[in-house]
VEXDREN-2710 file (C-alpha; in Angstrom, 1 decimal):
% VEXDREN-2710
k/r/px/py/pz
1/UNK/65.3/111.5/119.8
2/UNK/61.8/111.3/120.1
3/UNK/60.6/108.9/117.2
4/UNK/58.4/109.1/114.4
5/UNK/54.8/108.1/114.7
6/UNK/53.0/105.2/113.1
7/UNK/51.0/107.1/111.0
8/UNK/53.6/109.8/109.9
9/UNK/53.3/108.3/106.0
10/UNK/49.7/108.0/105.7
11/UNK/47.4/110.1/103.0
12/UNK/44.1/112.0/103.8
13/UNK/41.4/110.1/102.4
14/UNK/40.4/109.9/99.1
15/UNK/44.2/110.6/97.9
16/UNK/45.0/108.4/95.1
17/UNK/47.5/110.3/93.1
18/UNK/50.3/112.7/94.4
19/UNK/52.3/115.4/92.8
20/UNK/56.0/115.4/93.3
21/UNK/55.8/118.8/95.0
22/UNK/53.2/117.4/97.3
23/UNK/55.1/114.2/98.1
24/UNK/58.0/115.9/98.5
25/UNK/56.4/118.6/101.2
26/UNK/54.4/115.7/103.0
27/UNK/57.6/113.8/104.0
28/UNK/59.2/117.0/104.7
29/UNK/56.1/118.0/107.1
30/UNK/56.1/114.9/108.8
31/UNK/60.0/113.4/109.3
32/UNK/62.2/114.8/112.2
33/UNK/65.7/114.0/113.2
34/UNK/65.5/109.9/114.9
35/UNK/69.6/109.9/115.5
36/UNK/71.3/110.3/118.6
37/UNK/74.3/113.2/119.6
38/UNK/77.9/112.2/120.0
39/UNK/79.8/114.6/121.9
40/UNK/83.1/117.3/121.6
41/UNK/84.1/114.8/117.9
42/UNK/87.6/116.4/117.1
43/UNK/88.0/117.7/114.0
44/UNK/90.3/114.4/112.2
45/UNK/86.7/112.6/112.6
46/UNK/84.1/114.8/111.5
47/UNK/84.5/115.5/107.9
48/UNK/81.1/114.3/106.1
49/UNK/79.2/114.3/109.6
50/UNK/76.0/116.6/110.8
51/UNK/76.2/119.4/113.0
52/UNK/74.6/118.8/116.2
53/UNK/74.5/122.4/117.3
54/UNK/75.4/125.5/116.5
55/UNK/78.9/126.5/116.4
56/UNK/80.5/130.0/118.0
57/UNK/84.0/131.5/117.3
58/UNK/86.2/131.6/120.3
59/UNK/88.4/134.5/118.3
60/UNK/88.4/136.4/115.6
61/UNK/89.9/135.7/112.4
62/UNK/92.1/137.5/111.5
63/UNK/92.4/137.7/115.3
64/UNK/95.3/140.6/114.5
65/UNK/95.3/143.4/111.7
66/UNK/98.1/141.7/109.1
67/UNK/99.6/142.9/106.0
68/UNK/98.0/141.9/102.8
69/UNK/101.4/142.6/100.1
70/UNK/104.9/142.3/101.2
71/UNK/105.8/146.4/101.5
72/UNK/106.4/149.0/104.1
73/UNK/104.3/150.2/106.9
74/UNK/103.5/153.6/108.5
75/UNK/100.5/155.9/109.4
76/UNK/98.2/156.7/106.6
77/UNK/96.7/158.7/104.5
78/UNK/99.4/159.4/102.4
79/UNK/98.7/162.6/100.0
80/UNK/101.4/165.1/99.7
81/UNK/103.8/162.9/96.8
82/UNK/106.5/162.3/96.6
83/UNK/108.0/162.1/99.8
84/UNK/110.3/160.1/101.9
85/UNK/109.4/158.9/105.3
86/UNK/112.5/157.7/107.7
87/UNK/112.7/153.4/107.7
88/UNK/113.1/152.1/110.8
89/UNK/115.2/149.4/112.1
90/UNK/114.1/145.7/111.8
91/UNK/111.3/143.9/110.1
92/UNK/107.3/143.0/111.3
93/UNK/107.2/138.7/109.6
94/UNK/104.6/136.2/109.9
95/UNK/105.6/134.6/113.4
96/UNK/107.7/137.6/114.5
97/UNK/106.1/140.6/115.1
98/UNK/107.7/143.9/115.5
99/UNK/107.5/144.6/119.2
100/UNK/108.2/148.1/119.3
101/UNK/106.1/151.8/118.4
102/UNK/106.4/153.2/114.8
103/UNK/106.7/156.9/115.6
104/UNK/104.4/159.1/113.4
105/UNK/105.9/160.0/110.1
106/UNK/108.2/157.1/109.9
107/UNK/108.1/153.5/108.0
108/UNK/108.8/149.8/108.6
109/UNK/109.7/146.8/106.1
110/UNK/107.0/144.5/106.7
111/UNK/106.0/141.5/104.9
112/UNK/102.8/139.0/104.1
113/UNK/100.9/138.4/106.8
114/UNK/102.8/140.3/109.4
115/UNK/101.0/141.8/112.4
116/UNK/100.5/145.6/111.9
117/UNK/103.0/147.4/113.9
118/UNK/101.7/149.8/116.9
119/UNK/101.9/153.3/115.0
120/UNK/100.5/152.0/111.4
121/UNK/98.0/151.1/109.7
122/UNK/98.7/151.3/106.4
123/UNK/101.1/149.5/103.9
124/UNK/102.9/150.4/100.6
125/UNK/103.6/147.4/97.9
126/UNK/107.1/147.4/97.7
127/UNK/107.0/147.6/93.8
128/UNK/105.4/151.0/94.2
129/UNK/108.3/152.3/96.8
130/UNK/112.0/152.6/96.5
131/UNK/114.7/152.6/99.7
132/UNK/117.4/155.4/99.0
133/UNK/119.9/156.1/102.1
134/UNK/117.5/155.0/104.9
135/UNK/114.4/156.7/103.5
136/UNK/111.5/155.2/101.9
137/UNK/110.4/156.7/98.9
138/UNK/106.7/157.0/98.0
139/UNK/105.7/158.2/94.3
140/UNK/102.1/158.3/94.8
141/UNK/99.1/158.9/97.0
142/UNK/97.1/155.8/99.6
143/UNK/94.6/155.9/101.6
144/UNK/94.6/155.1/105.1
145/UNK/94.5/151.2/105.5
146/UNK/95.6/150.2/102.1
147/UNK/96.3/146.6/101.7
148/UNK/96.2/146.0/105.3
149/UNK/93.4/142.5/106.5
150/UNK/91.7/144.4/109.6
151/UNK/91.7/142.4/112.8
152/UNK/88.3/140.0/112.7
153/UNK/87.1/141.6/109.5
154/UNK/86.8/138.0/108.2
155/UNK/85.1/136.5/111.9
156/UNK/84.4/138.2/114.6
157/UNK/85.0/136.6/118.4
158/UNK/81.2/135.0/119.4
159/UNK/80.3/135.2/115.6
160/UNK/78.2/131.6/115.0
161/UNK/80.0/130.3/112.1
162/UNK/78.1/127.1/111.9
163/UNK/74.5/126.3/112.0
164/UNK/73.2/123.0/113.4
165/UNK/72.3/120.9/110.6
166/UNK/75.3/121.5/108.3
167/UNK/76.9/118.9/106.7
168/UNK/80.8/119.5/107.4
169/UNK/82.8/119.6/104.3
170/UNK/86.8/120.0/104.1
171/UNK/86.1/123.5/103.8
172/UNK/83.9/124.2/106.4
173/UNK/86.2/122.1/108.6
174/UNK/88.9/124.7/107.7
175/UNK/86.5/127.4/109.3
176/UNK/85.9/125.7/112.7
177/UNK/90.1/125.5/112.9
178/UNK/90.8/128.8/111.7
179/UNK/89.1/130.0/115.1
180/UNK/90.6/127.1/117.0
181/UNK/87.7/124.8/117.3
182/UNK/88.9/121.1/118.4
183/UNK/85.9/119.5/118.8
184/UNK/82.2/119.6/118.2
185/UNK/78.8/117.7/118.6
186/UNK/77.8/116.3/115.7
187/UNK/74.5/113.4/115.4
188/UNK/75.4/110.3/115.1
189/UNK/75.7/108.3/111.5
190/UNK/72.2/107.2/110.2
191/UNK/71.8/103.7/109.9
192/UNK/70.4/102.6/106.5
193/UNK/69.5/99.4/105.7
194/UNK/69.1/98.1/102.3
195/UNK/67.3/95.1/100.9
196/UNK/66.4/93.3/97.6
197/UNK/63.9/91.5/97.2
198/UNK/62.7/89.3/93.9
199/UNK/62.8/85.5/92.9
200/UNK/64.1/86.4/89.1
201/UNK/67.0/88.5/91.2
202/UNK/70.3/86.7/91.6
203/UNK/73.4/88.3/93.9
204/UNK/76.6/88.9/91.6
205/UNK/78.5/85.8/91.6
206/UNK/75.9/83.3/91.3
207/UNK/75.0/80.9/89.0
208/UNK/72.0/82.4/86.8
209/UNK/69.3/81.1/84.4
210/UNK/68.1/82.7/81.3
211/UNK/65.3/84.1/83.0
212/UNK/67.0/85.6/86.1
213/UNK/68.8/88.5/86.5
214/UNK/71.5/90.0/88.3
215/UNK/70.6/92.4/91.4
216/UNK/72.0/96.1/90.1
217/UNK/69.5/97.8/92.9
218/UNK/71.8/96.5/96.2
219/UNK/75.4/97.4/95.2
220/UNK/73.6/100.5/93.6
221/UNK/71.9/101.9/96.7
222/UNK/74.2/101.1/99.3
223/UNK/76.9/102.9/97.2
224/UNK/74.2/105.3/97.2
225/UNK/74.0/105.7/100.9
226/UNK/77.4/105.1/101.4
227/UNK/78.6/108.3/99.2
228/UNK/75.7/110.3/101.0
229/UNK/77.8/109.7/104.7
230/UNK/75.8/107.2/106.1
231/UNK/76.2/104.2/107.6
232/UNK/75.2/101.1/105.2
233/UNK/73.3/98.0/107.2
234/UNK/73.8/95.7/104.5
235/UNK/70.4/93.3/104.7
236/UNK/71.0/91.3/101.1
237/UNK/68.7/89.6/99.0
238/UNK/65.6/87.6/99.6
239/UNK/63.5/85.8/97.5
240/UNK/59.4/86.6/96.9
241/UNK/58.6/84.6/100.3
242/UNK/56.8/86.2/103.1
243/UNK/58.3/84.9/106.1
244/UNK/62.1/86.1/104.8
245/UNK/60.6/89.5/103.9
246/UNK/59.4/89.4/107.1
247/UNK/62.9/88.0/108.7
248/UNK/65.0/91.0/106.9
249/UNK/62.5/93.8/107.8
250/UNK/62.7/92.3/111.5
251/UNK/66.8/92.5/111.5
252/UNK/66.3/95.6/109.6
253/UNK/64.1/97.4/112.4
254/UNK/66.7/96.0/115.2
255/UNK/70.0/97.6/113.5
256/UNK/68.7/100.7/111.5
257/UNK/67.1/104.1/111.6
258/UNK/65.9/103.3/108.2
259/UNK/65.4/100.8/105.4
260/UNK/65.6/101.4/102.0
261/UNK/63.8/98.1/99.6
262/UNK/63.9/97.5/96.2
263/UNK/61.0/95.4/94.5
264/UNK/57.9/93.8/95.9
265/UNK/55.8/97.0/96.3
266/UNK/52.8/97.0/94.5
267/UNK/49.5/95.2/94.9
268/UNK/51.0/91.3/91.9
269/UNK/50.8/88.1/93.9
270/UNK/54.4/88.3/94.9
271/UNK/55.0/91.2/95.8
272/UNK/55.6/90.2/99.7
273/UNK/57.3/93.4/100.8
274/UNK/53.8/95.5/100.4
275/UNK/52.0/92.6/102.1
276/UNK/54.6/91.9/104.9
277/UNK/54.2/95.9/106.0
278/UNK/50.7/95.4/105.5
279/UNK/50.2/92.5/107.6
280/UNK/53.0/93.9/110.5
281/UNK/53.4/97.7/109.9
282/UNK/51.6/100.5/108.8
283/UNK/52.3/101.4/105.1
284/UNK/51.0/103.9/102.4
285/UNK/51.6/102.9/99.3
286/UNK/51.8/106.6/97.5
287/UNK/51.1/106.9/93.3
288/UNK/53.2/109.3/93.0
289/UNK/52.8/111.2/89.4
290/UNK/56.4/110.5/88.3
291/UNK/57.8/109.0/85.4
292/UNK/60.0/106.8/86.1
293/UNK/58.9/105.4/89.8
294/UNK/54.5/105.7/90.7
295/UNK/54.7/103.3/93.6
296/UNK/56.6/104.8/96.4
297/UNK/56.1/102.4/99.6
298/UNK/56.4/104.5/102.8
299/UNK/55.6/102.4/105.6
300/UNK/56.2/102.2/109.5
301/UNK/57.9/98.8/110.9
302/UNK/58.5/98.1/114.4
303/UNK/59.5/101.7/114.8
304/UNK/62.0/101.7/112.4
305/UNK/60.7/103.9/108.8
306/UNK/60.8/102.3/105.4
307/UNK/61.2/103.5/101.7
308/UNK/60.2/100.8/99.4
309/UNK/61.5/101.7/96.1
310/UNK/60.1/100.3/92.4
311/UNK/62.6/96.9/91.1
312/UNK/63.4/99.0/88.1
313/UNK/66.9/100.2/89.0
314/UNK/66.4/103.8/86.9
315/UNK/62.8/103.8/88.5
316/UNK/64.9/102.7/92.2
317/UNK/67.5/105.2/91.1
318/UNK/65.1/108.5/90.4
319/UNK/63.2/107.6/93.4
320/UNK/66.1/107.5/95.5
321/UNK/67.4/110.5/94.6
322/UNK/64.2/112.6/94.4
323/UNK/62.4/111.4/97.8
324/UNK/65.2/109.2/99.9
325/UNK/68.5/111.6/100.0
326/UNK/65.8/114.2/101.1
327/UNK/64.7/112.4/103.3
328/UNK/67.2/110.8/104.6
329/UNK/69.0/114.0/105.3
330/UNK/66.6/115.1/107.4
331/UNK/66.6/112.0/109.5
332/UNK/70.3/112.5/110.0
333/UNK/70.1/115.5/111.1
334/UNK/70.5/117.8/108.5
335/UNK/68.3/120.4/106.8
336/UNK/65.9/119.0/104.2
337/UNK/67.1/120.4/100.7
338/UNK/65.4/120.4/96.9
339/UNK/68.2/119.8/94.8
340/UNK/69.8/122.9/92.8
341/UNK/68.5/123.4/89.5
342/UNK/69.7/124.7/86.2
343/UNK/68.2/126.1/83.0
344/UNK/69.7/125.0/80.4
345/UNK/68.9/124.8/76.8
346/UNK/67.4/121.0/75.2
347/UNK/68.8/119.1/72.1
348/UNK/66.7/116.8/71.7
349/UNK/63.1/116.6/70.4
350/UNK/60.4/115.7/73.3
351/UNK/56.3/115.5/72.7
352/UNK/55.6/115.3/76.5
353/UNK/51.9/114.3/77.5
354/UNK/50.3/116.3/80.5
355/UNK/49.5/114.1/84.0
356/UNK/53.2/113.1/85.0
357/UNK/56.4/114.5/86.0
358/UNK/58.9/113.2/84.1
359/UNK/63.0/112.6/85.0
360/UNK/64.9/112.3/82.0
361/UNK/68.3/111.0/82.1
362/UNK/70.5/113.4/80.6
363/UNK/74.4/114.7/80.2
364/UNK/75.7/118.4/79.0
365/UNK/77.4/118.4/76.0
366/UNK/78.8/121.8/74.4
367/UNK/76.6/124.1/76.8
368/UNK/73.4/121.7/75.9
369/UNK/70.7/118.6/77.6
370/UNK/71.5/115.4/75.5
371/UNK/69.1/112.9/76.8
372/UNK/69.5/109.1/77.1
373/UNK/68.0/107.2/74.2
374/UNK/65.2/105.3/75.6
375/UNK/62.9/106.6/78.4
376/UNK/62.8/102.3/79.9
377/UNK/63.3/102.0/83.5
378/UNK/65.3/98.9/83.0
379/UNK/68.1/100.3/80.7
380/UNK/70.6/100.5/83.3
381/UNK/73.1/102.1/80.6
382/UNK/71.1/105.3/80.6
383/UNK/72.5/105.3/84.4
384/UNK/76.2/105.0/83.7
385/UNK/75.7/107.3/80.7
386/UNK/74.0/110.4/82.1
387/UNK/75.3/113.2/84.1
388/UNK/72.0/114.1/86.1
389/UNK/68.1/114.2/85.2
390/UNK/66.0/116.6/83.2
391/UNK/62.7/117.1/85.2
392/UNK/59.6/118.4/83.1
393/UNK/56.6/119.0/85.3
394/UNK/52.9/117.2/84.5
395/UNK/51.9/119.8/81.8
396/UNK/51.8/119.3/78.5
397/UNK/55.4/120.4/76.6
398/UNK/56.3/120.6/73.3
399/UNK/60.5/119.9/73.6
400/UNK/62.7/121.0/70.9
401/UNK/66.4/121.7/70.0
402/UNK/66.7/125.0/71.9
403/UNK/63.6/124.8/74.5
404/UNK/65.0/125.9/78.4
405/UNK/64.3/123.0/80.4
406/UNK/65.4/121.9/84.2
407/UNK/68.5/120.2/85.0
408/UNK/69.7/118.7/87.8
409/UNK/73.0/117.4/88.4
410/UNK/73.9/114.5/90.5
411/UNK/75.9/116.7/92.6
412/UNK/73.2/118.4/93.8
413/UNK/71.8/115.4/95.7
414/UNK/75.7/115.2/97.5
415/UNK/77.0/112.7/95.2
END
């Protein structure tokens, strides 16, 4: 894969503050797919992986017309009622077809999914039909082809069924073997790294002071990337020191196709992960106009692209979700996706100022937006709490009980 150029992050000059919608089409613009192609993957191993090209049916499906209804076959249209037709001997079943011609004017039991006898084309549900003495009694009129699946009416043979790009699901998995697909090329797993940085930040399970604190960012993003199908490069925790910023970006760049930090960003004394990618890469440091998140790093290291993310974990969270799984699809492969949206109608009260986007964490309840309490990028809760975000745009809004504003679920990032 060709890979991405040093200077794929930077702004035009003079940029100091981004919109969303710009950010959002800039790293759209300028990131490609940086993954490899495995080849002919059966099926057992693809679910959750990336189409590497498109996909063609080898047969139709259904690759014979079947019945529909368990019922009698014959030659349609039926319209002079009632009327008996002769039955013939033996059945048409799923597995054992009828072998032989249905002679015109006659009828055959057939049942659910049963190849359509030569001779018919049209079945009869056998709650509107009665058998007296050998003759099949019809009571009311049927068009030609009733409840009969015409042969590749769902698939045609040579029909592309899957585009390059598509993320395979179960159900798209169930496509590719309906037509008798074993195997396809699909890119290989992106490789995301994920550090922490921060002295005040301890790793679960050790000893704390007062003034430290736990690190929620690392076991949050790599379950992030993890649930998004890719592969997590676990790079730890590393205190406000250059040379071990340094050290992890360096392992980082060697194992992944991308690293994803947490703290360190902006411009303070200690924040060594701006500095480091200052000194050795080629960073933009993007005020974005969001609320949570502003300081989006997006930097170039030794080939290898990086997202530093805010310390905050909601600011880390929002950020994530609103630039990185982007983002990160389209590295891997994918197509790059906004996130489905809904209307839906507020309960709560909101005096928004113009300037910012806002992201809201918020939950349905009885058909409305409930949002989370307090708007503080370091009340975790609000995470565990909320169901998706409420986005409001950087104008001015007056929110009330009732007022349509955007929703969107975590499910439409792939979680």
């Amino acid at each position: 894969m060709k890979p991405l150029r040093n200077d794929c992050f930077a702004l035009p000059p003079g940029v100091n503050w981004t919109s969303v919608e710009e950010a959002l089409e800039r790293l759209r613009s300028r990131l490609h797919p940086v993954v490899g192609v495995e080849r002919s993957v059966p099926l057992s191993r693809v679910n959750g992986r990336i189409l590497a090209t498109d996909v063609y049916a080898p047969r139709a499906h259904p690759p014979s017309s079947n019945s529909a209804v368990d019922g009698y076959a014959f030659a349609g249209p039926l319209t002079e009622v009632p009327c008996a037709l002769p039955l013939l001997e033996g059945r048409s079943a799923a597995g054992e077809p009828y072998l032989g011609h249905v002679p015109e004017g006659h009828a055959i039991r057939i049942l659910t999914g049963a190849v359509i006898p030569v001779g018919t084309d049209t079945v009869v549900l056998e709650e509107d039909c009665e058998v007296i003495e050998g003759q099949l009694h019809l009571h009311g009129t049927l068009k030609a082809g009733a409840n009969v699946r015409k042969a590749g009416e769902d698939i045609k043979a040579q029909d592309q069924i899957l585009a390059a790009g598509t993320r395979l699901t179960p159900t798209q998995i169930s496509v590719l073997a309906s037509v008798g697909v074993e195997s396809v090329d699909v890119y290989q797993r992106l490789r995301v790294g994920v550090l922490s940085t921060g002295d005040e930040v301890k790793p679960v399970g050790s000893a704390v002071t007062d003034w430290q604190i736990y690190d929620a960012n690392l076991p949050m993003l790599s379950a992030l990337v993890v649930q998004l199908g890719y592969e997590l490069v676990n790079l730890g925790h590393v205190l406000d020191r250059a040379e071990d910023v340094k050290s992890a970006l360096e392992k980082g760049a060697e194992q992944c196709d991308l690293i994803l930090t947490s703290g360190g960003i902006s411009a303070g004394d200690e924040d060594h992960v701006s500095k480091t990618l200052k000194a050795h890469g080629d960073i933009s440091n993007w005020r974005i106009a969001i609320k949570p998140g502003r300081p989006l790093a997006l930097a170039m290291f030794q080939g290898t692209p990086v997202v530093g993310l805010p310390g905050n974990p909601v600011a880390a969270w929002v950020c994530a979700l609103r630039f990185g799984a982007p983002a990160m699809a389209l590295l891997a492969g994918s197509e790059w996706f906004e996130p489905q949206a809904y209307v839906m109608p507020a309960n709560f009260h909101k005096n928004k100022k113009p300037g910012r986007s806002e992201m809201l964490r918020a939950r349905i309840r009885d058909g409305r937006l409930e949002v989370f309490g307090s708007e503080g990028s370091g009340r975790v809760t609000g995470l565990a709490w909320s169901e998706g975000l409420v986005e409001l745009d950087e104008s001015a809004q007056q929110i009330e009980p009732g007022t349509p504003v955007r929703f969107i679920p975590y499910g439409s990032f792939g979680l």
